[in-house]
MARVEXFI-649874 format. One record per atom (N, C-alpha, C): x negated, y, z negated. Coordinates in steps of 0.1 Angstrom, whole numbers, plus 5000, padded with zeros to 4 digits. Example, Ala and Ser with C-alpha at 12.3 -4.5 7.8 and 13.67 -1.06 7.14 Angstrom:
486849434922
487749554922
486849674922
487249784929
486349894929
487150004921
This chain:
403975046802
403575156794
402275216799
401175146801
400175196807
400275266818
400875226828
401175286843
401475456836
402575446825
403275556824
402075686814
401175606812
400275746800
399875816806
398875796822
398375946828
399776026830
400875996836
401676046833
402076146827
402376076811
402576166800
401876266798
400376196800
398976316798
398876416806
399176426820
399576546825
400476626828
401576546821
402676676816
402176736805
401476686795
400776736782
400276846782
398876816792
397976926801
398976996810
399376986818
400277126823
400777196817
401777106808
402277206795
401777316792
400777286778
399077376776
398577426790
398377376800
398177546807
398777606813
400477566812
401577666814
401477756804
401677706795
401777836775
400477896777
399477846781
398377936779
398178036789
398578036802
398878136813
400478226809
400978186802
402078276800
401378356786
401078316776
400978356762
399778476763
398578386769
397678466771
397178556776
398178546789
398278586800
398678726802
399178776792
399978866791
398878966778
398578896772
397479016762
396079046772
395478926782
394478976789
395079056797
396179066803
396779206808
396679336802
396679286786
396679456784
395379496785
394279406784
393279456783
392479516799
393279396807
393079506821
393979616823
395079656817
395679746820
394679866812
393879826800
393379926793
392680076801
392080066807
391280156815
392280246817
393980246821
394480296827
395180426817
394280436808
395080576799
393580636791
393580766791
392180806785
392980796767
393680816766
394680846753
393880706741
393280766733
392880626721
393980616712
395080696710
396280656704
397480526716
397180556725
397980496734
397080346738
396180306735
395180226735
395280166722
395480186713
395980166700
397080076697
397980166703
399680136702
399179996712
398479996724
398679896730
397879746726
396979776717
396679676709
397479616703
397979716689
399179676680
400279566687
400779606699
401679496702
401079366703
399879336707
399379196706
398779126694
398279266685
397979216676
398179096666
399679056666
399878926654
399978836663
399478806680
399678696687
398078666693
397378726699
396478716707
395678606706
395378586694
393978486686
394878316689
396378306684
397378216684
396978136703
397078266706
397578216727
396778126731
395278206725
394178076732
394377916729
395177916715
394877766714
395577676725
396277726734
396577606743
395877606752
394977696751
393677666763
392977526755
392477506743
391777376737
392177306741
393977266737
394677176739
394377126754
394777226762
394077146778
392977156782
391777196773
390377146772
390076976773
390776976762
390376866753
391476776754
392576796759
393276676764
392476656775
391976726789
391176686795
390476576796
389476646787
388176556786
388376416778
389776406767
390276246761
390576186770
391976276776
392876136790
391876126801
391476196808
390776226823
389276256820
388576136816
387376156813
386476156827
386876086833
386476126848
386776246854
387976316854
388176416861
387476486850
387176506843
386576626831
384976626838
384276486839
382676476844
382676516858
384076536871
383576596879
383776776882
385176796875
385176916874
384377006867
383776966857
382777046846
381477116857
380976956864
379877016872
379977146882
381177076888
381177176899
381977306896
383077296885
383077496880
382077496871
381177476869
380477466852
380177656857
379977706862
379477876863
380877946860
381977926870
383278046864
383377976851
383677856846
383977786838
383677896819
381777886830
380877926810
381478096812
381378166823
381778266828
382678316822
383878236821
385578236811
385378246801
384878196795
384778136776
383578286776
382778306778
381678426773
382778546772
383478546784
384178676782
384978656772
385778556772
386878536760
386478566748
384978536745
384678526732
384078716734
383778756742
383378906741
384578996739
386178956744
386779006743
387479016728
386878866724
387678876709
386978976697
385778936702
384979026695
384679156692
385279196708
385579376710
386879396702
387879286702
388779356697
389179376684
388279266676
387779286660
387179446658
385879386663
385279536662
385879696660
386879656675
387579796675
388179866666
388779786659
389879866646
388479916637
387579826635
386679906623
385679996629
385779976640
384480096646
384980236644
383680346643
384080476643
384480516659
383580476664
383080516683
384080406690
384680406695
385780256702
385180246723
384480406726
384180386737
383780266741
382580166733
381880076739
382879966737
383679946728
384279796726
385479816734
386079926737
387079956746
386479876762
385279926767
384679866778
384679716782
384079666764
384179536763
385279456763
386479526758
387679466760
388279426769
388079576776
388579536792
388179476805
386579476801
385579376809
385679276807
385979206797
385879056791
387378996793
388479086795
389979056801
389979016812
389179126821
389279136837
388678996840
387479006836
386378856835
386778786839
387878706828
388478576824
389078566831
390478676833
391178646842
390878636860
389578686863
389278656870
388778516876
387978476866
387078376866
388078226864
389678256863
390678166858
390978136874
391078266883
391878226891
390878166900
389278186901
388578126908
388478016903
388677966890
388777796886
389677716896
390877796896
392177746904
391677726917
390977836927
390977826939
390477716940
389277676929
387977526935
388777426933
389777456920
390877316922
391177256936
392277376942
393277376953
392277346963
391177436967
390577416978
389377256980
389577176973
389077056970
387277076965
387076936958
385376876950
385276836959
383976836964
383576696974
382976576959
383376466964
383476386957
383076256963
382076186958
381276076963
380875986951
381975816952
381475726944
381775746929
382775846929
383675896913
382475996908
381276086915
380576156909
380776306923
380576426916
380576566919
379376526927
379176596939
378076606953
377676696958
378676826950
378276966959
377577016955
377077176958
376077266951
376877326937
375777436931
376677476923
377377616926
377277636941
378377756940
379477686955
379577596955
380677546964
381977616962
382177646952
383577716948
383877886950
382377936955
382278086960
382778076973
383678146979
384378116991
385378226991
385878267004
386978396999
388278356995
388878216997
389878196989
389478226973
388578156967
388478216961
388678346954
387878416958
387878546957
389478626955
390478586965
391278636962
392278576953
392178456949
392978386938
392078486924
391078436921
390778556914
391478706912
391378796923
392078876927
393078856918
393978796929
395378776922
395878736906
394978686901
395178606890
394978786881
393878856884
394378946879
395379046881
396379076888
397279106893
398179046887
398178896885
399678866881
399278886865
398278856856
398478906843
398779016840
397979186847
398279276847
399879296849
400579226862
401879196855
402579166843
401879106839
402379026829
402079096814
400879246816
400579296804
401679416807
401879456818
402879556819
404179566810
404779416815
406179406818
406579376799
405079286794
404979366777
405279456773
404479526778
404679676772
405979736774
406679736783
407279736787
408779726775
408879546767
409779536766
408979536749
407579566745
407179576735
407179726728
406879836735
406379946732
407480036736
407480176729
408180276730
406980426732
407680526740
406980646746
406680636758
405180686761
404480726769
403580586777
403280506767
402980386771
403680266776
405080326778
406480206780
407080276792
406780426798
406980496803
405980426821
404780466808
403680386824
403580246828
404080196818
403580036822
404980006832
405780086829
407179996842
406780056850
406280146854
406080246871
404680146871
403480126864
402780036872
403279896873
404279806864
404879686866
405779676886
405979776886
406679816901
405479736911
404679846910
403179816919
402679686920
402579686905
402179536907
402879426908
403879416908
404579316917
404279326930
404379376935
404279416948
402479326954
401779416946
400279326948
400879156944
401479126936
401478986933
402078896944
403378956947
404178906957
403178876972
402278976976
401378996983
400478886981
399878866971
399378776967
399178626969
400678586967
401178446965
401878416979
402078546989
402678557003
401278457012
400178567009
398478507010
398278367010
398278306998
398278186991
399278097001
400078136999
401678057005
400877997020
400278117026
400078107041
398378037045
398078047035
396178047037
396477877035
396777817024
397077707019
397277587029
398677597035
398977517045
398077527059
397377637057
396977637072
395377577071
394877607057
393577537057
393477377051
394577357046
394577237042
395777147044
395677057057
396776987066
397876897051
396776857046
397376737033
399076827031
398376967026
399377037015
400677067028
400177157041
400577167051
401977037054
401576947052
402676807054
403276787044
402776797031
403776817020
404776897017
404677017022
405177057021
406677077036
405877067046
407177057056
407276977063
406876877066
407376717067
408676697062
409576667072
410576617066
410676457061
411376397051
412476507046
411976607036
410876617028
410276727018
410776857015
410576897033
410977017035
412577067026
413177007031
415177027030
414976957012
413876937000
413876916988
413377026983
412277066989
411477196986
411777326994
412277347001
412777477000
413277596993
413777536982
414677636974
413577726965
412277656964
411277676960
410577856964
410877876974
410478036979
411678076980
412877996977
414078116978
414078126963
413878066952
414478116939
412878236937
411478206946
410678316938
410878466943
411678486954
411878556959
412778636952
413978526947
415478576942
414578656927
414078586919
413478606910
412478786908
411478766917
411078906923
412179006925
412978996932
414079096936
414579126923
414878996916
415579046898
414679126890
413379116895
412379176886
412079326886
412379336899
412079506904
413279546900
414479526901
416079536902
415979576887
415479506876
415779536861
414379656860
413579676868
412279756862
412979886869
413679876879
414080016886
415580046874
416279966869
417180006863
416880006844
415879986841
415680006827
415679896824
415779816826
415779666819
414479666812
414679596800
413079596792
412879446790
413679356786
413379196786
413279166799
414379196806
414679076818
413179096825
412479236830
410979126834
409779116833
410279126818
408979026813
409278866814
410778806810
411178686816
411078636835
411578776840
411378736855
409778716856
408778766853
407478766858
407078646855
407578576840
406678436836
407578336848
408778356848
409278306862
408378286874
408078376883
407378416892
406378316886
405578336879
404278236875
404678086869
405578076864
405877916865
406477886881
406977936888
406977886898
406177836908
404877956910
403577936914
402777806909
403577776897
402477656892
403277506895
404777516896
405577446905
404877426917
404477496922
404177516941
402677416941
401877436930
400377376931
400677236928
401777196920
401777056913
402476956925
403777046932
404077026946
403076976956
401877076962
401177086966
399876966962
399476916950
398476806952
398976696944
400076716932
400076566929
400276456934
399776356931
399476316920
397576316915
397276386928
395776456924
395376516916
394676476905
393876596893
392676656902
391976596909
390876636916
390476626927
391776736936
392076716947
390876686959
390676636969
391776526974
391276376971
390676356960
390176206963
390476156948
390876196940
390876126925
392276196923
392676076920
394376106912
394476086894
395476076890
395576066876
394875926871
395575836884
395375716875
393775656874
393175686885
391775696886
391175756877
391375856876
390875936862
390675936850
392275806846
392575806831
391375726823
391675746810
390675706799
391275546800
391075476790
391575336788
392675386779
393975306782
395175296770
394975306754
393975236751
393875256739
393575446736
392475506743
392075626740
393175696741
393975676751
394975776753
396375786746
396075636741
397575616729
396875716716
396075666712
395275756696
395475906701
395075916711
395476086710
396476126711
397076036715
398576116721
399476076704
399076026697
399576016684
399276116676
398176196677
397876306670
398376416679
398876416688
399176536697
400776536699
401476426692
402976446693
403076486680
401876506665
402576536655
401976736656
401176736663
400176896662
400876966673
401976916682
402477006696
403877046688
404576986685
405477046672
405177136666
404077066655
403677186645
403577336650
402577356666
402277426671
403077546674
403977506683
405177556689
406077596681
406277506667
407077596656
406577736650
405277716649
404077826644
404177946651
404077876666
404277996673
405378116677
406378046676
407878086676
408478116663
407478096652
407778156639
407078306639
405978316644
405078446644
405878506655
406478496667
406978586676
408278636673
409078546658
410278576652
409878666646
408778666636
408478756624
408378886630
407478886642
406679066649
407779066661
409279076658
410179096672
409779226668
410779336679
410779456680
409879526686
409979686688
409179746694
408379796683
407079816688
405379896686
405980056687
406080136677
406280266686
404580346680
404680456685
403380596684
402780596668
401580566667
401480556657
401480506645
402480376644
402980276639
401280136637
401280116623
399980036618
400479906616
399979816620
400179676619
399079606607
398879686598
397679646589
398679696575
């Protein structure tokens, strides 16, 4: 049973930051999509659809906070140091964003918290995808302790995982709106959901190629036989997937992609778990190096099989209650 807990613990944690890159992921989209309409009715409307979820999404960010830092208390003490800047960076904006978005309904003037909304979206989601790159692109790691400076993780992979990270939410706020809203704001978000696939696909094309070539480890995992002829289907289904996505946005489809796009992004996160496990903190600490002691990780994981239920029911009870479309004008108060 021991062997088997880091295990458990990082399906736990993937879990939590699969739900929280899909849930989330898709309201910091609207807030980067915000800029893209002068209209404060259409700004509005684009609120209202997130309105009864947004506050809900974060919590699976905690959950894989703080499962973190219970199971992988090692990986928690070396990751912390070395993103600790995008890291505080993420959380400031989150909390600026939430706060813009209170604000906004009772402000008279929405100019400034509109700014804030969409600065503190862009932020995060920027600052998310540069967490990821310092993942992928490895800690230097000496004696189970962090060794590098504190901007080792500024690098142009970086930079463009960031990039992209906004790109695929903006996807992901589009293809909302999309299957959320009615008018003028359901109108633009599929002609920009087009586009932005296109940047994402670009993206993850990037990624695909930068990956293997800078890092031999991933490079052999992935095409080393036999691996290869297990993992291939892996770029044919994101591909198949993409094509469905444009295919339903050029023909009216309003669900199918918002489902293709969380697609596209769980597959991407397929490709990274491919790519370094059984490494939490790639390349020199794995899970089992990392884990807490059995006893810590049984106690939590006892309070976390009765609150991951709870959770998920909660959540799929609020997205039963607010189905349907947001149309012009329409008050969620």
């Amino acid at each position: 049973m021991e062997w088997y807990l880091p295990v458990i613990w990082a399906a736990l944690i993937g879990t939590a930051v699969a739900l929280y890159v899909i849930l989330d992921g898709f309201d910091l989209g609207i807030g980067i999509l915000f800029p893209t309409t002068k209209s404060e009715g259409e700004r509005d409307q684009m609120m209202r659809s997130i309105a009864p979820f947004w506050d809900g999404n974060e919590t699976w960010l905690i959950l894989g906070g703080a499962g973190l830092w219970v199971a992988f208390p090692r990986a928690y003490a070396v990751i912390m140091p070395a993103l600790y800047l995008p890291v505080i960076v993420m959380l400031l904006a989150l909390v600026f964003r939430g706060v813009a978005f209170e604000f906004r309904v009772v402000s008279h003037s929405k100019t400034s918290w509109n700014f804030a909304f969409a600065a503190g979206s862009t932020t995060a989601a920027f600052c998310q995808g540069v967490i990821l790159a310092g993942l992928v692109q490895g800690i230097h790691v000496e004696n189970g302790a962090y060794v590098g400076g504190s901007f080792d993780w500024a690098t142009p992979f970086a930079l463009m995982c960031g990039l992209g990270v906004i790109s695929g939410y903006a996807l992901l706020g589009a293809t909302w709106l999309v299957m959320k809203t009615e008018g003028p704001v359901a109108v633009r978000a599929r002609e920009q959901a087009k586009t932005l696939l296109l940047f994402v696909l670009a993206f993850m094309a990037a990624v695909s190629l930068w990956t293997p070539y800078a890092f031999p480890a991933i490079a052999t995992r992935w095409f080393s036989l036999p691996n290869f002829l297990f993992l291939w289907p892996v770029p044919l289904l994101t591909a198949l997937l993409a094509f469905a996505d444009w295919r339903a946005l050029d023909k009216g489809g309003e669900f199918v992609p918002f489902i293709t796009s969380i697609g596209l992004f769980m597959l991407g996160f397929v490709g990274l778990v491919i790519s370094w496990f059984p490494y939490l903190v790639p390349p020199s600490l794995t899970i089992w190096q990392t884990a807490a002691v059995p006893a810590s990780q049984i106690f939590m994981l006892m309070g976390t099989l009765v609150f991951l239920p709870l959770a998920l029911c909660y959540t799929a009870l609020v997205y039963w209650l607010f189905r349907g479309k947001v149309k012009p004008g329409e008050s969620y108060h």
